[in-house]
C-alpha positions in Angstrom: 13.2 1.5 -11.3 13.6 2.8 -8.1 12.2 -0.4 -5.1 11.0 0.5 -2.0 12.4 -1.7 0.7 9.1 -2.5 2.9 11.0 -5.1 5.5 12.9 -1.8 6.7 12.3 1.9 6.5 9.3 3.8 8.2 6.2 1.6 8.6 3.2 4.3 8.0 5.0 4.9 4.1 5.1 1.0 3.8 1.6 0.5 4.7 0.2 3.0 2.2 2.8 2.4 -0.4 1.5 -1.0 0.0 -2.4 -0.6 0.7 -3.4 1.7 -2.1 -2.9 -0.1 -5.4 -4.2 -3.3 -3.6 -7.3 -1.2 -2.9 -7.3 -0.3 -6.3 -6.8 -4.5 -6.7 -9.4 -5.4 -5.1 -12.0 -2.7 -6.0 -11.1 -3.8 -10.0 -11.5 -7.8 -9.0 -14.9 -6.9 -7.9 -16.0 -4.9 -10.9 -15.9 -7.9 -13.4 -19.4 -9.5 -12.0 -20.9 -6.0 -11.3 -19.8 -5.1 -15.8 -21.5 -8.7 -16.1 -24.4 -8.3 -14.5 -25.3 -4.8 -15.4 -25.4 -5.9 -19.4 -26.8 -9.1 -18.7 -30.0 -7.8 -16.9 -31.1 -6.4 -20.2 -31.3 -10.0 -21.8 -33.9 -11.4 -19.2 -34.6 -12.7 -16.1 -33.2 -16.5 -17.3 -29.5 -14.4 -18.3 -29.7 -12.7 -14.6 -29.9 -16.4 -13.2 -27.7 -18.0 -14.9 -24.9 -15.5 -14.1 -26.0 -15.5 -10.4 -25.8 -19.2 -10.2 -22.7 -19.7 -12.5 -21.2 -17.4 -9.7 -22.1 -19.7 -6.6 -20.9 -22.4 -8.7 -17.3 -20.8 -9.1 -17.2 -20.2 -5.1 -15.0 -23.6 -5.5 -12.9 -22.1 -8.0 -12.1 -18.6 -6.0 -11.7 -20.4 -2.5 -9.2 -23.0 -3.9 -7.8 -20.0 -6.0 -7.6 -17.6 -3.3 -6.3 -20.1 -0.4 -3.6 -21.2 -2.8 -2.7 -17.2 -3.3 -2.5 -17.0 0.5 0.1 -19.8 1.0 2.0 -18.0 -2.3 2.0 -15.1 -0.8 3.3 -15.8 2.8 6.2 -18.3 1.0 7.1 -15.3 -1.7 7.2 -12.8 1.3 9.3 -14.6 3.3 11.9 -15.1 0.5 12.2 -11.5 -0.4 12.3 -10.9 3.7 15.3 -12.9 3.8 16.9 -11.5 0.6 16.6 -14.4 -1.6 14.7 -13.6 -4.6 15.7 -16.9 -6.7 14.0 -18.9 -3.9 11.1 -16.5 -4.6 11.1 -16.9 -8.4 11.2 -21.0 -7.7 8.2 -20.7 -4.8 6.5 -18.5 -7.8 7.5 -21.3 -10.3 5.7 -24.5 -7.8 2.5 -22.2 -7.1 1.4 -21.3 -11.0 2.4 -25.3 -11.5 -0.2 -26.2 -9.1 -3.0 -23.5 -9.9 -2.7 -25.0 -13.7 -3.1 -28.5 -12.7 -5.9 -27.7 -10.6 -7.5 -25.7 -13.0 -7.2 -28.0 -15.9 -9.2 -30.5 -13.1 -11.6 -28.6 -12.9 -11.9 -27.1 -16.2 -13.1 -30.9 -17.1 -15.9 -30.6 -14.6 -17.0 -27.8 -16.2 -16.9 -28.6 -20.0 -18.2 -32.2 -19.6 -21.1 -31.5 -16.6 -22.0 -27.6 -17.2 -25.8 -28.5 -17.0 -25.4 -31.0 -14.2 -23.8 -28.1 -12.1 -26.3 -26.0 -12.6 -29.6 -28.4 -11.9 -27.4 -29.2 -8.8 -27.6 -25.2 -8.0 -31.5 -25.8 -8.4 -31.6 -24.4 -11.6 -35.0 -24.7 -13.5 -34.8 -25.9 -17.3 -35.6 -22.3 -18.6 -32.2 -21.6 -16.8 -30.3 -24.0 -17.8 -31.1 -23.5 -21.6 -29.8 -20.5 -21.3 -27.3 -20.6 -19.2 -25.2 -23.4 -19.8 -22.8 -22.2 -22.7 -22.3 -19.2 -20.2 -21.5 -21.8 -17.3 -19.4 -24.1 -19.8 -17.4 -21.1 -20.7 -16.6 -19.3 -17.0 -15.6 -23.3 -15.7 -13.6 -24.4 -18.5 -11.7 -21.7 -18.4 -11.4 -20.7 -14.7 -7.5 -21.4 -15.8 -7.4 -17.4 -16.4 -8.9 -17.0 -12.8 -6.4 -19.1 -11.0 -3.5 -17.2 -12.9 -4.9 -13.4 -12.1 -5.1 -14.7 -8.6 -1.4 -16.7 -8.2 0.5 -13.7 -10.7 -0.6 -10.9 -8.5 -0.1 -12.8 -5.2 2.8 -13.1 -6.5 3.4 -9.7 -7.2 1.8 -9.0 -3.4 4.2 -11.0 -1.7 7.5 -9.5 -3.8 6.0 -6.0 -2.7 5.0 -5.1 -6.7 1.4 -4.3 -5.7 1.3 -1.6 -8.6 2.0 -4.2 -11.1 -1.5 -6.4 -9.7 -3.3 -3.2 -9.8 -2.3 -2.5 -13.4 -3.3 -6.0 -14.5 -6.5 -6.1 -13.1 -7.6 -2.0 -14.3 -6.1 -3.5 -18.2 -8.7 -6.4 -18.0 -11.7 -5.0 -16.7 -11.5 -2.2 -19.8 -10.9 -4.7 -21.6 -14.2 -6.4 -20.1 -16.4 -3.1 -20.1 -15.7 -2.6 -23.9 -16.2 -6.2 -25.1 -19.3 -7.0 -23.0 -21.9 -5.1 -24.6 -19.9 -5.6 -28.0 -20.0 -9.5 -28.0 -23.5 -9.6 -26.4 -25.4 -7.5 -28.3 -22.8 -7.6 -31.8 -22.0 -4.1 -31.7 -20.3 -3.1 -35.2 -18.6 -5.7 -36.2 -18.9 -8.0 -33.4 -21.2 -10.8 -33.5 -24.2 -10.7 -31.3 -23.4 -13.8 -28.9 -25.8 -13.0 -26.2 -24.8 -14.3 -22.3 -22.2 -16.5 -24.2 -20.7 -13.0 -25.2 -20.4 -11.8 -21.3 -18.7 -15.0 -20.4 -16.3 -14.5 -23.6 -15.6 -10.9 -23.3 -14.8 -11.8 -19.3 -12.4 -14.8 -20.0 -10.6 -12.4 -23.0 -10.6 -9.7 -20.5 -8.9 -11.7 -17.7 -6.7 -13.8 -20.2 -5.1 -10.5 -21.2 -4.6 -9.2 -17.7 -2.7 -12.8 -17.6 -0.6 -11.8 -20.5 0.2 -8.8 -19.0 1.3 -10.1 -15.7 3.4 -13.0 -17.5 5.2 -10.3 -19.3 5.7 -8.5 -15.7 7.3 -11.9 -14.8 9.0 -12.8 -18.3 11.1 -9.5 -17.8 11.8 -9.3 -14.5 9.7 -5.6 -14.0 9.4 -6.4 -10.0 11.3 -7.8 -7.7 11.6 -11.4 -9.0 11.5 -12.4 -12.4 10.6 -16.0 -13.6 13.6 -17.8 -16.5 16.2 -19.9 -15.9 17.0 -22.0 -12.8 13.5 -20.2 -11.4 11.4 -22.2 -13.7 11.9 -26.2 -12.4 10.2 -28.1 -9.9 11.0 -27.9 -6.2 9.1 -31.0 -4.8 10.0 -30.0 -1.1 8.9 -26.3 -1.9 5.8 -27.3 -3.4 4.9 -29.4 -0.8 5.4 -26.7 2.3 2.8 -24.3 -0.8 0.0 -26.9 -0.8 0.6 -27.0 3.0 -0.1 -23.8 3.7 -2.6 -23.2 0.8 -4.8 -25.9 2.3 -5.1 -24.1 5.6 -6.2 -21.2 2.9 -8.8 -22.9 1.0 -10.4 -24.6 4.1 -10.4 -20.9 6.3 -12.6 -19.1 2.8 -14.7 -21.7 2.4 -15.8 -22.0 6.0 -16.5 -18.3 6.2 -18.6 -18.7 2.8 -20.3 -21.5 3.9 -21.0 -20.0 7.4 -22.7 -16.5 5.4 -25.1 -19.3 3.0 -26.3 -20.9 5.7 -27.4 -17.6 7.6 -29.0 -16.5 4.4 -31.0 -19.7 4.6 -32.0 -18.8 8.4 -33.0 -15.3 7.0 -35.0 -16.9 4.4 -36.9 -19.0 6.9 -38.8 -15.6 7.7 -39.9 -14.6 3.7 -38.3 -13.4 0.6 -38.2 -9.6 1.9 -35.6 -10.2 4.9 -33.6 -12.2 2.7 -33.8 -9.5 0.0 -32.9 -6.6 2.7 -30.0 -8.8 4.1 -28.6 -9.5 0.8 -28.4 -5.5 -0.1 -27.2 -4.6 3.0 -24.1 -7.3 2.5 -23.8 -5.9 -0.7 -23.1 -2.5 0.9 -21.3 -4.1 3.4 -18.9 -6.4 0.8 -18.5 -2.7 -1.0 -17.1 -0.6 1.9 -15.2 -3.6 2.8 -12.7 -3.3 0.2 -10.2 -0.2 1.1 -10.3 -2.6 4.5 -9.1 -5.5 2.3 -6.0 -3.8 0.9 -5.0 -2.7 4.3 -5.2 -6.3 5.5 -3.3 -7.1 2.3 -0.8 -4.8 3.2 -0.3 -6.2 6.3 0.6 -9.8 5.3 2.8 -8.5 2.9 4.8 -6.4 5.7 4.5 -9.3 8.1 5.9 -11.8 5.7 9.1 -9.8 4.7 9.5 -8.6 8.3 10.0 -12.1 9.6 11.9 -13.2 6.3 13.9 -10.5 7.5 14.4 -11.8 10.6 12.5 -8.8 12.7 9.4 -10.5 14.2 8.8 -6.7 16.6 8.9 -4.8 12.9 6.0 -7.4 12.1 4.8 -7.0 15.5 4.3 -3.3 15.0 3.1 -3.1 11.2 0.1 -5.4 12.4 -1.0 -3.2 15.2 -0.3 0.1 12.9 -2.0 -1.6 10.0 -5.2 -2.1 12.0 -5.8 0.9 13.7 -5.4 2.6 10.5 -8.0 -0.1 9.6 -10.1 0.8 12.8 -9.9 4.4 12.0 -11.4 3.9 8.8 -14.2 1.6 8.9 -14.6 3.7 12.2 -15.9 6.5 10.1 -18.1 4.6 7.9 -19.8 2.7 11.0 -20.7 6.5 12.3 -22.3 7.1 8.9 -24.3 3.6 8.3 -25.3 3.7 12.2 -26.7 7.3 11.2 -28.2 7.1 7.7 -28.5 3.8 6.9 -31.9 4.0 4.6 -30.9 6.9 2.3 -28.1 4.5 1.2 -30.6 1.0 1.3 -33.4 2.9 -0.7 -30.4 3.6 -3.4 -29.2 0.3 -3.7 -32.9 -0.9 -4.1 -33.7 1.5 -6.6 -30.8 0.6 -8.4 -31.3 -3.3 -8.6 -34.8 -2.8 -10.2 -34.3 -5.8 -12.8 -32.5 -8.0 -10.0 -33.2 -8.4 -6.3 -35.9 -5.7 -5.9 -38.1 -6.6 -9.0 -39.8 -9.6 -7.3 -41.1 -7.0 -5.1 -44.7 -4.6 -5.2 -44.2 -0.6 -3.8 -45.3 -2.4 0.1 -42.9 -5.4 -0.5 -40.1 -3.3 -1.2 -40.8 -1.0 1.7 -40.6 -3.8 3.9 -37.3 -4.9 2.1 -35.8 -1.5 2.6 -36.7 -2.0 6.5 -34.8 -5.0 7.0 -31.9 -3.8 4.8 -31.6 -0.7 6.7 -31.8 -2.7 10.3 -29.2 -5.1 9.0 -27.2 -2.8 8.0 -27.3 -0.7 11.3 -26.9 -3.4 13.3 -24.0 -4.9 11.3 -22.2 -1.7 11.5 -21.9 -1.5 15.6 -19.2 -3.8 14.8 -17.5 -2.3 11.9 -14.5 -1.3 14.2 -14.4 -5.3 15.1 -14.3 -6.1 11.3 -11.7 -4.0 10.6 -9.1 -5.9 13.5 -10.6 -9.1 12.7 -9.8 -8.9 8.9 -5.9 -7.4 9.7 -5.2 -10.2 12.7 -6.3 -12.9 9.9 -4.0 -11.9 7.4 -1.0 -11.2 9.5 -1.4 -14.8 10.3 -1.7 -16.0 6.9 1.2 -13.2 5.6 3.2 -15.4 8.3 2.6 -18.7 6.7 -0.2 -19.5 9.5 -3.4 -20.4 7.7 -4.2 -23.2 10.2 -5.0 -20.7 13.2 -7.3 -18.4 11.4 -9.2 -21.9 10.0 -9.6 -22.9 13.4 -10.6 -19.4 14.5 -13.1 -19.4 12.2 -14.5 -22.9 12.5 -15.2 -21.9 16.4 -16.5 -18.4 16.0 -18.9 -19.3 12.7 -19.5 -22.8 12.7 -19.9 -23.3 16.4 -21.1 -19.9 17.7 -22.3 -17.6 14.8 -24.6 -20.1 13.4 -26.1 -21.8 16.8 -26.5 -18.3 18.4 -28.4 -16.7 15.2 -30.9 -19.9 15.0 -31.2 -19.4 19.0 -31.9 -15.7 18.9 -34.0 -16.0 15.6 -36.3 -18.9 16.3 -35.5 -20.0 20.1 -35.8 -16.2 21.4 -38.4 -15.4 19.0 -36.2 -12.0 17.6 -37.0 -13.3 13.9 -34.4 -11.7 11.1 -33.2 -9.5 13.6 -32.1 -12.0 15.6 -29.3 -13.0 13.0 -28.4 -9.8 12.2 -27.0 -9.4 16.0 -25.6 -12.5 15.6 -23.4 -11.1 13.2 -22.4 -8.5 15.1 -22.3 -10.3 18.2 -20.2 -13.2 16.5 -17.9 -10.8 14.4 -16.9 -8.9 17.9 -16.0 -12.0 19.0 -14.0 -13.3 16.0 -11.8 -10.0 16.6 -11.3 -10.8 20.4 -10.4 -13.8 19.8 -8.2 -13.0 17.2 -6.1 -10.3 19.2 -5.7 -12.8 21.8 -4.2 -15.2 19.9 -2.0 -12.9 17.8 -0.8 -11.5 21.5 1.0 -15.0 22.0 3.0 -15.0 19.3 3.3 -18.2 18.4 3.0 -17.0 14.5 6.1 -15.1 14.4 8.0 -19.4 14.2 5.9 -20.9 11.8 8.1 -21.9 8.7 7.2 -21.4 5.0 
């Protein structure tokens, strides 16, 4: 097969060569919960819960997996930059050896305490009757999760984005078929129930594994994992969990920075909270073309400075995000103009989840604050869009520690203090967090630009 050399060459071909199967990536990754939830809400209320709870729960599991992918990344990058794809391979090799040990940790958690998590997640006994087999099941296994995530960050890094797109489109079919078969016992299937959703997930994603090992196994990309590849590299493994902690640390503060300001919009009733959540969800959705362009651009940072070219970098960052800019651009003129059409959809849509609390007034009022959150979130779409590309350039450079401190500042110490002053001290209620947002996201992208500006990324070592 025929490889296209992304550390040299024209950038614009790069970028979309890069950024359209990892849209394709990440707009799969994100189908598995929708499949899940769709079947689930016809077995109750209690089913709907449980998944929604199960999911908060695994927030531990994606941030370790997904800050572990970041470090795997930058490192695999870097060696394919520099023309070394046996030092790949072995950086490949020490990153699936961690992810399994940490999985198999947690995993333990999971079987032995599935009904202590989810009392912890305020869970009332009707829940966790029926949810715990489907909790047990997602945890003990999160093994699967933590490969689909280190196999195609691995295939990111090398430049094989087609092959991540390919594993994760062969397990969510394999998802969408088996879910309402297993749950309901379709044919010959027997009918499981929520077990069967968190069964025909785990099958789903296991056989997205096997398809990415065999990807590996024979060597279909740009690195391929036998022989001297597969040993352990103690000083290689070490610089990984280095990196990958910066990784796990920077997701978890922004996840813990968007709970807490759904708890300040949930001081003011269940209606704002419900209108905020939708318009995230609307948000989350038209976020992820903008994720694989931020992919893209850790990728092409990584192997430019592996390479040693630094400007290439340089200029695939600031190329990258205006393409970014450009885009969510667009959708910002659209949400700023017609922002309820698309919040009445989405509520009409979620009748047996967030909207069915609701009477016709309640939801009226929900649709309100959906549509003002989302207006007001989308002033600062163009923001978003450099914010997200300056964060993974810095990560696709081996730098997680700058965007964990960038975000610690911007969320931790600005976002939140400013939303509770402008919510409760100046009185602006939900509103007053939702410019928060904005206000804080703008400057998260300042900030960002600034620091990028220096340079200082371009020497860190991975």
């Amino acid at each position: 097969m025929q490889e296209h050399d992304f550390a040299r060459g024209p950038l614009g071909r790069a970028i979309w060569l890069l950024a359209i199967p990892m849209v394709i990536e990440m707009s799969m990754e994100s189908v598995f919960a929708v499949v899940d939830i769709f079947f689930v809400a016809k077995l109750g209320s209690a089913a709907i819960a449980s998944v929604g709870l199960t999911e908060g729960l695994m927030t531990t599991v994606y941030a370790i997996a997904i800050g572990l992918s970041m470090g795997t990344t930058a490192t695999v990058a870097r060696r394919i930059g520099e023309g070394k794809p046996e030092d790949a391979a072995v950086a490949a090799t020490q990153a699936i050896l961690i992810g399994v040990v940490l999985a198999v940790v947690l995993g333990l958690g999971g079987l032995f305490f599935a009904p202590d998590l989810l009392r912890f997640m305020k869970a009332s006994e009707a829940v966790i009757e029926t949810g715990t087999g489907y909790t047990r099941i997602l945890t003990t296994t999160n093994l699967v999760i933590f490969l689909l995530f280190l196999h195609n960050a691995i295939f990111r890094g090398a430049g094989d984005a087609k092959i991540a797109m390919q594993s994760l489109i062969l397990a969510n079919a394999i998802n969408v078929v088996l879910d309402p078969c297993l749950i309901f016992g379709l044919g010959p299937f027997p009918e499981l129930g929520l077990e069967g959703a968190a069964i025909a997930t785990t099958i789903g994603r296991g056989t997205g594994v096997l398809f990415q090992l065999h990807a590996l196994r024979r060597g279909r990309g740009r690195l391929a994992l036998h022989g001297s590849a597969l040993r352990i590299d103690g000083a290689v493994l070490w610089r990984l969990l280095r990196v990958s902690f910066g990784g796990i640390t920077q997701f978890l503060i922004a996840t813990a920075s968007w709970t807490l300001l759904i708890r300040l919009v949930a001081d003011f009733g269940d209606e704002p909270a419900a209108g905020y959540t939708i318009a995230v969800r609307i948000v989350m959705f038209t976020f992820l073309p903008s994720w694989g362009l931020s992919n893209a651009a850790a990728t092409l940072v990584g192997q430019s400075l592996g390479a040693g070219d630094p400007a290439r970098a340089k200029r695939a960052v600031w190329l990258t995000g205006a393409y970014n800019a450009a885009f969510l651009g667009l959708v910002s003129v659209v949400f700023v103009s017609f922002p309820r059409p698309l919040v009445e959809f989405f509520v009409s849509a979620l009748e047996s989840d967030v909207a069915s609390s609701f009477d016709a007034a309640a939801k009226l009022r929900v649709v309100e604050y959906g549509t003002t959150c989302l207006r007001t979130m989308s002033y600062c779409y163009v923001f978003f869009a450099w914010g997200m590309v300056m964060v993974q350039a810095f990560n696709g450079a081996g730098d997680t520690r700058t965007p964990n401190f960038i975000n610690f500042a911007c969320y931790w110490c600005f976002q939140i203090p400013l939303a509770y002053a402008l919510a409760h001290g100046l009185a602006w209620g939900p509103n007053g967090v939702f410019w928060a947002i904005a206000i804080s996201e703008t400057v998260y992208a300042v900030v960002c630009v600034l620091v990028f500006c220096r340079g200082r990324w371009t020497g860190k070592l991975v």
